[in-house]
C-alpha positions in Angstrom: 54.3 111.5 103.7 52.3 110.7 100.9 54.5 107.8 99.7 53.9 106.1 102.9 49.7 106.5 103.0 49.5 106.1 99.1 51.5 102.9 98.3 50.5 98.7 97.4 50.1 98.5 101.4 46.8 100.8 100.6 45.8 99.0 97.9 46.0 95.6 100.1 44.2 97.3 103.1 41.1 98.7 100.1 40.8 94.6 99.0 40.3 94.0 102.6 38.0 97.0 104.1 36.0 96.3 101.1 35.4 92.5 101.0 32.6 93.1 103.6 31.1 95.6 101.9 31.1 93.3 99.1 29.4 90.4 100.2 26.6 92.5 102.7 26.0 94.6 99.3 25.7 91.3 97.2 22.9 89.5 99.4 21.3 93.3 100.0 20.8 93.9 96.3 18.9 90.8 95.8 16.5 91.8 98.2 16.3 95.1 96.8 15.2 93.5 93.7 12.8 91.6 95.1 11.4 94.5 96.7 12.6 94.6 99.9 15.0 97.4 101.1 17.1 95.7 104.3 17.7 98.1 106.8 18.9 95.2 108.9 22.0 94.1 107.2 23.9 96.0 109.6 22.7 94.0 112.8 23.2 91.1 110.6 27.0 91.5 110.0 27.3 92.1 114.1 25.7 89.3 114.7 27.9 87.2 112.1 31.1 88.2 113.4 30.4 87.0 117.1 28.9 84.0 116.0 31.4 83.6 114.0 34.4 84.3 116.7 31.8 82.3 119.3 32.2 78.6 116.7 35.9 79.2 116.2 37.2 79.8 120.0 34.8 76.5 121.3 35.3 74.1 118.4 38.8 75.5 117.4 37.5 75.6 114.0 37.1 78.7 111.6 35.1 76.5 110.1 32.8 76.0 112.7 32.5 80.0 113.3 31.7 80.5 109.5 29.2 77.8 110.0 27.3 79.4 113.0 27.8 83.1 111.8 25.5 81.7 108.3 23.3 80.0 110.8 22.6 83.4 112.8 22.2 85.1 109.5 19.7 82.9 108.5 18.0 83.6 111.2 17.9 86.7 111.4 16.9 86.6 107.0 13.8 84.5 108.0 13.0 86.8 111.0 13.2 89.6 109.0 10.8 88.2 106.2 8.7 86.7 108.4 7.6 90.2 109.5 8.0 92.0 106.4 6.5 89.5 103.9 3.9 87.8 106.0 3.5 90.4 108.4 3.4 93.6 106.2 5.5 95.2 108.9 7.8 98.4 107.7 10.8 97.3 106.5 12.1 100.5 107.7 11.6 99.9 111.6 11.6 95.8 111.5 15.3 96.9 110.4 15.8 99.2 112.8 14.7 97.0 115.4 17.3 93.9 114.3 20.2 96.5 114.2 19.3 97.5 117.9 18.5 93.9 118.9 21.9 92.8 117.4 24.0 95.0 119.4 22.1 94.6 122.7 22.3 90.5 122.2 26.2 90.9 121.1 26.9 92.8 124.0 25.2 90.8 126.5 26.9 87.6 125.1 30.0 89.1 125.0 30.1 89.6 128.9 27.7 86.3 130.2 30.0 83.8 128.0 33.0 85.7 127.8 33.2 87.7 131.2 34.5 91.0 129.2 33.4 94.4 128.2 34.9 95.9 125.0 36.1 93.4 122.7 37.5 90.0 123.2 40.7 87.9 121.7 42.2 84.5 122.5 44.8 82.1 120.7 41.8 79.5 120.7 39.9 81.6 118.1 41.0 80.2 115.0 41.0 83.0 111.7 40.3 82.2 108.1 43.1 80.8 106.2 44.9 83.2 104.2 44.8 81.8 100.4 48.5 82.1 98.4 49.2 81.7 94.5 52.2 80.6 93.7 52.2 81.5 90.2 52.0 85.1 91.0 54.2 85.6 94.2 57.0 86.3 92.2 55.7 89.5 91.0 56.0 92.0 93.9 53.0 94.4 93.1 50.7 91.1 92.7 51.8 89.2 95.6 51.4 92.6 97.7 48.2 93.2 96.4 46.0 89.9 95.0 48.0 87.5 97.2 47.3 86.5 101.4 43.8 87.4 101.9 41.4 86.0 103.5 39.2 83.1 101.4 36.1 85.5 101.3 38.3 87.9 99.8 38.5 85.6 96.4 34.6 84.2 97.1 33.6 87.6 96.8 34.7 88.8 94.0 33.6 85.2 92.5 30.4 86.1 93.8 29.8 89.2 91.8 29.9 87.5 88.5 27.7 84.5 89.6 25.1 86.6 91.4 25.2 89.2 88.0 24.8 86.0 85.6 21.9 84.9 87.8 19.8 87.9 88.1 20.3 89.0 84.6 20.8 85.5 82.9 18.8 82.9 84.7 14.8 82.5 85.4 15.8 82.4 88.8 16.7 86.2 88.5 14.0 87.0 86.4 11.7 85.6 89.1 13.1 87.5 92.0 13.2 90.6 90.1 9.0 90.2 88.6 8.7 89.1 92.5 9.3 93.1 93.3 8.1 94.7 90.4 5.1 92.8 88.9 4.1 90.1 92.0 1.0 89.7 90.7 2.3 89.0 87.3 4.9 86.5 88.4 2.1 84.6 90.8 -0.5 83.7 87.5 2.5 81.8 85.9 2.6 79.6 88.7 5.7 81.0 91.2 4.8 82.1 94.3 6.2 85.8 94.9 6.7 85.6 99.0 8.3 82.6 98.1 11.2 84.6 96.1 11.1 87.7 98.7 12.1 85.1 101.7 15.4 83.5 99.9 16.2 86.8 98.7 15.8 87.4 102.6 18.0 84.2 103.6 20.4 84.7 100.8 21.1 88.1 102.3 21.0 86.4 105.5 24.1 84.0 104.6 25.9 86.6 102.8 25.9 89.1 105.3 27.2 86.3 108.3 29.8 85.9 105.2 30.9 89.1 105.5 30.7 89.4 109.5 33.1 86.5 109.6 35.1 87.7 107.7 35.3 91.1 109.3 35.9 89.2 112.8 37.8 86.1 111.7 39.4 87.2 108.7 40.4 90.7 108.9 40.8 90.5 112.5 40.8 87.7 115.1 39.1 89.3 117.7 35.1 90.8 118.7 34.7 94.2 119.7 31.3 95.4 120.7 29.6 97.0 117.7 32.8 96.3 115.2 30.6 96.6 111.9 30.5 99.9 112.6 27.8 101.0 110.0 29.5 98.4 107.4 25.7 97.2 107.0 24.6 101.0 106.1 27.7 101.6 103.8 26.9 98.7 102.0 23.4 99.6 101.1 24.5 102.8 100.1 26.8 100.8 97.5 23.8 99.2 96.5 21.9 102.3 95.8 25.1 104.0 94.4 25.8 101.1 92.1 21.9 101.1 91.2 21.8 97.7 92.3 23.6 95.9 89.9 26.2 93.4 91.1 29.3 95.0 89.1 28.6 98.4 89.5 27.9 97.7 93.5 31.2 95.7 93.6 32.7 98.7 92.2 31.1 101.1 94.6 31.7 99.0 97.8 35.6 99.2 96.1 35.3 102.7 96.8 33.9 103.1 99.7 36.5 100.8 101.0 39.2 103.0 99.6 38.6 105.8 101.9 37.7 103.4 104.6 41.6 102.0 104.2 42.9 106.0 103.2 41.2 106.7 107.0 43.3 104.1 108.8 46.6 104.8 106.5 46.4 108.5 107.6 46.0 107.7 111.3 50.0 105.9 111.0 51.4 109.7 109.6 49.4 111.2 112.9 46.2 112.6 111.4 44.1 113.0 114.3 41.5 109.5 114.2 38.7 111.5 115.1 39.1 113.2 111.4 40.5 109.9 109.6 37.3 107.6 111.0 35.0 110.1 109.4 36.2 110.0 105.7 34.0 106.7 104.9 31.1 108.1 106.4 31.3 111.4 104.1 32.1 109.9 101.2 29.1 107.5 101.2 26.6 110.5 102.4 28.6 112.8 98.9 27.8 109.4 97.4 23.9 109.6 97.8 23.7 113.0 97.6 25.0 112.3 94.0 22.2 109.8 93.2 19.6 112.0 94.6 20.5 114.9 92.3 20.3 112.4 89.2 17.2 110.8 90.8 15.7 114.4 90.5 17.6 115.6 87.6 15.9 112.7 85.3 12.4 113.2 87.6 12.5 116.6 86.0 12.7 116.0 83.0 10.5 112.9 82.4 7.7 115.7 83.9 8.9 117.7 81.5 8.6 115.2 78.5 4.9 114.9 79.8 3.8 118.2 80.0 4.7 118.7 76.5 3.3 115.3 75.1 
């Protein structure tokens, strides 16, 4: 039993369960450092993947779906900024509020375009091409593993290392991190702070319809009504568990995945799916329970360190 749930096949299923966790975590961590915590990535993955499945099935193009699921999450980035930034609405419920009007607007497009309830699939919707290197097909544990994903699969992890260069390495970064911390600093030399929160915002935006196509065109070729199931919240606890630094959210989002693939692996040997569609869930709540108790754990003693200065 456990050579058939722990093998390369899990390994390949963790690359893929993970990928949008990945990319939803990368565009959420930039607007955590610009001082904006994104409740609404969730409702912007949802609405990515059926805007995503929507461009494919009419224009027979995966292309065209990636195009429109980036063009709803751009939407939805300004929306969201619009009333955060300009607005000063709480992030908290202006996130809320996209998640629920996400899966309301899915659902109802889902049965006025498509005449079905549930989830839809055709042989017009075209997937993402998988991507294949030659040079490594010859070694089975490689080709099982690195080779056949989907093309977001490999712009992910390329992503990691350009989105860690440019907050840590570029003024760019610099500016969207003094644009959370120090606003007022960053506005007297010139650069204009709401400026950097809204394409934090539309960056996220774009990412997360990334990562919604690839969840409905990529890992599947199909849309099921409210199919990111909490992929949008996992990913921000990635970000908090990985202390919002590209590598370290990467890494978390790699774990998270893990037990997201170890759920679906179990359900093939018979574990009841109730019990195997709960193991991502606890592990990212065991996750930030972790962080809190060091969040506390070093609150307590810098209060110490005061009291005895």
């Amino acid at each position: 039993m456990l050579h058939e749930v722990f093998n390369l096949t899990l390994l390949q299923n963790t690359i893929r369960t993970a990928t949008p966790l990945i990319l939803a975590g990368l565009g959420g961590l930039l607007t955590m450092h610009a001082g904006i915590l994104n409740i609404g990535m969730e409702g912007m993955i949802l609405t990515g993947a059926f805007f995503g499945v929507l461009g494919s099935y009419f224009f027979s193009s995966s292309l065209m779906g990636v195009l429109l699921a980036v063009a709803s999450g751009i939407l939805i980035g300004l929306i969201f900024g619009f009333f955060v930034i300009e607005l000063k609405a709480d992030e908290f419920i202006i996130g809320i509020a996209i998640n629920i009007f996400a899966g309301g607007l899915t659902i109802f497009l889902l049965r006025s375009i498509f005449g079905v309830k549930g989830a839809f699939s055709s042989p017009r919707i075209r997937p993402l091409p998988d991507i294949h290197f030659p040079l490594i097909d010859k070694i089975t544990a490689l080709d099982l593993t690195l080779n056949n994903h989907s093309i977001f699969v490999y712009i992910s992890w390329i992503l990691v290392v350009l989105i860690y260069i440019t907050i840590y390495r570029t003024p760019y970064g610099m500016w969207v991190r003094a644009s959370g911390e120090y606003p007022e600093a960053l506005a007297t030399v010139g650069v204009n702070p709401k400026k950097m929160k809204y394409i934090s915002s539309i960056v996220c935006g774009i990412l997360c319809g990334f990562s919604g196509a690839h969840l409905s065109l990529g890992y599947l070729t199909l849309f099921s009504e409210n199919m990111s199931a909490g992929k949008g919240f996992i990913a921000l606890a990635a970000i908090i568990f990985g202390s919002s630094n590209p590598i370290k959210t990467f890494g978390a989002a790699l774990l998270f995945g893990f037990f997201d693939a170890l759920g679906i692996r179990l359900q093939g040997v018979g574990m009841p799916s109730q019990f195997t569609q709960m193991i991502p869930y606890t592990v990212t709540v065991a996750a930030l329970f972790i962080v809190a108790q060091k969040s506390l754990r070093k609150m307590k003693k810098e209060q110490h360190f005061e009291r005895n200065m």
